[in-house]
C-alpha positions in Angstrom: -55.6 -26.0 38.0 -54.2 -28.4 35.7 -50.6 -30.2 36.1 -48.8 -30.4 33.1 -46.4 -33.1 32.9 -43.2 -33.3 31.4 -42.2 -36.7 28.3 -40.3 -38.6 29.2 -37.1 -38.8 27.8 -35.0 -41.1 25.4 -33.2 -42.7 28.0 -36.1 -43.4 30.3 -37.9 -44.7 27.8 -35.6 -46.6 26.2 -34.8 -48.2 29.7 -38.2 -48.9 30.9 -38.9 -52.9 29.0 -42.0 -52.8 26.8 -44.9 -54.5 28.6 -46.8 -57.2 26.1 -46.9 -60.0 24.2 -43.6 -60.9 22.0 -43.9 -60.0 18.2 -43.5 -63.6 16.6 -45.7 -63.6 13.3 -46.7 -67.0 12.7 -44.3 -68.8 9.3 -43.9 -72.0 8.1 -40.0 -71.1 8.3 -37.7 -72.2 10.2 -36.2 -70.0 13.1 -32.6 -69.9 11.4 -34.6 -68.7 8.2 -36.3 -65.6 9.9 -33.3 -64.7 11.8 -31.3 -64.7 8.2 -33.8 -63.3 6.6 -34.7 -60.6 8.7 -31.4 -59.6 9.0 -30.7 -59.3 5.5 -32.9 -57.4 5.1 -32.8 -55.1 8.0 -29.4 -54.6 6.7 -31.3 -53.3 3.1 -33.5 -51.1 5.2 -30.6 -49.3 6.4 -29.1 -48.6 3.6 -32.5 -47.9 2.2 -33.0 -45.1 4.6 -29.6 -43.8 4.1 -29.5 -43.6 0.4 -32.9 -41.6 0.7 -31.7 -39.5 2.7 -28.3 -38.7 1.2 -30.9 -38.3 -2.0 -32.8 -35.8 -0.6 -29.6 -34.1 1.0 -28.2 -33.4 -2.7 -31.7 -32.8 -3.9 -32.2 -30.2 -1.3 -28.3 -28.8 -2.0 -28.1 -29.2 -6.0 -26.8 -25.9 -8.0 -25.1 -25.2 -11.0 -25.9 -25.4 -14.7 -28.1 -28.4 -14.2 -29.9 -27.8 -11.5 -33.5 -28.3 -12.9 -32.5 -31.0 -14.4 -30.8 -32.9 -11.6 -32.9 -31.3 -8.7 -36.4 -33.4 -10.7 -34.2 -36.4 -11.4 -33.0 -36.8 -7.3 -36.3 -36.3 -6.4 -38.0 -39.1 -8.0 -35.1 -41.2 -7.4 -35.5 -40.4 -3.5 -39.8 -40.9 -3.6 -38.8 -44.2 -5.4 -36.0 -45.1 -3.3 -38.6 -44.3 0.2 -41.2 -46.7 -1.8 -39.0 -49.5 -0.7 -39.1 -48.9 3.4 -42.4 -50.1 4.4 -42.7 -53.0 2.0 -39.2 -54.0 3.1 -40.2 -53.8 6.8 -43.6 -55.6 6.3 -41.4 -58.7 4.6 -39.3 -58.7 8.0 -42.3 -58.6 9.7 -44.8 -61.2 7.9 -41.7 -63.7 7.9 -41.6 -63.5 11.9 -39.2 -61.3 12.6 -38.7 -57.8 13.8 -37.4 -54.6 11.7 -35.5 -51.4 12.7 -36.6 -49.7 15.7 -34.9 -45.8 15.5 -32.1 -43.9 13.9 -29.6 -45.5 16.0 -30.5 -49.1 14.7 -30.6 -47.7 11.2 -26.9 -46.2 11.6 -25.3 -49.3 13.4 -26.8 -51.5 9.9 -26.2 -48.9 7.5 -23.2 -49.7 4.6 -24.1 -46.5 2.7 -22.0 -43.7 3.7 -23.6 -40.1 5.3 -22.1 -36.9 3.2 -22.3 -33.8 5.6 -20.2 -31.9 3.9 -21.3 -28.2 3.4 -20.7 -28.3 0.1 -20.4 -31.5 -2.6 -20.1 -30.5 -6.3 -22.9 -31.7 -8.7 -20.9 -34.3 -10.3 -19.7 -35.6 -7.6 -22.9 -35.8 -5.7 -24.5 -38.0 -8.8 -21.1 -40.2 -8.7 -21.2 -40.6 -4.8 -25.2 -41.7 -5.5 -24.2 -44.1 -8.8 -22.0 -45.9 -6.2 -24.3 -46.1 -3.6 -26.6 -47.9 -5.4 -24.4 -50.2 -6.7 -23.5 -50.7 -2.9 -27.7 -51.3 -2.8 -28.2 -53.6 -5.8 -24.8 -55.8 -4.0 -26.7 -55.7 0.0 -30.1 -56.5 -2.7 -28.3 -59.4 -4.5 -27.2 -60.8 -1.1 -30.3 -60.9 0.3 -31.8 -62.7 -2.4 -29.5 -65.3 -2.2 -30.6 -65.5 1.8 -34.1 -65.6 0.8 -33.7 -68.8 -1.8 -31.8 -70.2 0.6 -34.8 -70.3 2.7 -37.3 -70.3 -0.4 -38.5 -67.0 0.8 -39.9 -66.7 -2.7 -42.5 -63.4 -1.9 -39.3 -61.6 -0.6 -37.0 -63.0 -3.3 -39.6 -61.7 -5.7 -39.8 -58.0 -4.3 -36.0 -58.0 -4.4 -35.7 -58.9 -7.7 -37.7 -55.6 -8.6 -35.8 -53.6 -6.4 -32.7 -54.8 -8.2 -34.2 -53.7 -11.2 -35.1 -50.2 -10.2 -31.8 -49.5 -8.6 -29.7 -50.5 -12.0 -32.2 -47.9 -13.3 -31.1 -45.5 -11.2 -27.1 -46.1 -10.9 -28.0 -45.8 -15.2 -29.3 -42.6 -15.2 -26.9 -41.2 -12.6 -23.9 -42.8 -14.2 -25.0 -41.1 -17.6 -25.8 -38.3 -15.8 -22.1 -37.4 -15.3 -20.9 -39.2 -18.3 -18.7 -36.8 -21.0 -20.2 -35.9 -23.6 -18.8 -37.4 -26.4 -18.6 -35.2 -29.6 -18.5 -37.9 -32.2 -22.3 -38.6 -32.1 -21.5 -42.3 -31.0 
C-alpha cells in the first residue's frame, strides 16, 4: 500500500532556509550598483505585476457601450504590459542581484494601487489605468536615472523602451475617455 504524503505548507516552507550556493551573478559593478539597481527595479516589477493585473481585472469586468472596443484594447495593453516581467527580472538577475520571490514581495514593492471594487465604471477604469502608467513611466524614469548612475547602459536601454510603450498606452487610454469634441478640431 502506498503512503501518500501531505505538501508542505507556506509557513514550513518558507521557514525551512534554502540549502545551496548563494545567487551572486558575476558583474563588473560594483556592490552598491547591484544593490541600487536591483532595487529599482524590483520596485518596476511590482508595479509591473500590479498594473497587469488591475489590466486584466477591468478587461475581465468591462461593459457598457464600448465594450468591444475597450475589452481588445486592455487586452493588448495587459499582454504588452506582462512582456516586461521576465526581461525586467533577468536584468536584476544578470546585474548580480536577486528579483521578487512571491506575491507578498510584489505587494510590499508595489506603488500601483489594487481596485477590488465590485463594480468600476468604464471611464473610470481607463482613467485609474492612464494614471497608473504615468505612476509606471515616473518608477521607469527613476530607474533609469539609477542605472546611468551606475552606467548600467543594457538596463538603461530596455527602460528607455519601456518608457516609450507606457506613454503609448497612458495615450490611448487618456484619449480613450477624452470628450468628444464637436467642432472637428
Amino acid at each position: 500500500m502506498t503512503t501518500l504524503t501531505r505538501p508542505q505548507t507556506a509557513e514550513a516552507s518558507a521557514a525551512k532556509p534554502r540549502q545551496g550556493a548563494v545567487l551572486r551573478t558575476p558583474t563588473d559593478l560594483q556592490g552598491a550598483a547591484t544593490r541600487d539597481i536591483a532595487a529599482a527595479m524590483n520596485g518596476v516589477l511590482a508595479d509591473v505585476f500590479a498594473l497587469y493585473l488591475k489590466t486584466k481585472n477591468f478587461h475581465w469586468h468591462m461593459s457598457g457601450p464600448h465594450f468591444r472596443d475597450y475589452h481588445v484594447m486592455l487586452d493588448e495593453q495587459s499582454d504588452q504590459i506582462f512582456a516586461m516581467t521576465d526581461p525586467i527580472a533577468e536584468r536584476v538577475r544578470k546585474v548580480g542581484g536577486t528579483t521578487l520571490l512571491s506575491i507578498g514581495h510584489i505587494a510590499r514593492n508595489q506603488r500601483i494601487l489594487d481596485n477590488d471594487a465590485d463594480f468600476v465604471e468604464p471611464s473610470d477604469m481607463l482613467a485609474e489605468l492612464c494614471e497608473d502608467n504615468k505612476t509606471l513611466a515616473a518608477r521607469l524614469r527613476a530607474a533609469h536615472a539609477v542605472c546611468n548612475e551606475s552606467q548600467d547602459i543594457a538596463t538603461a536601454s530596455l527602460i528607455e523602451n519601456w518608457i516609450d510603450e507606457t506613454e503609448r498606452r497612458t495615450w490611448f487610454l487618456f484619449e480613450a475617455v477624452r470628450p468628444g469634441d464637436s467642432s472637428g478640431r
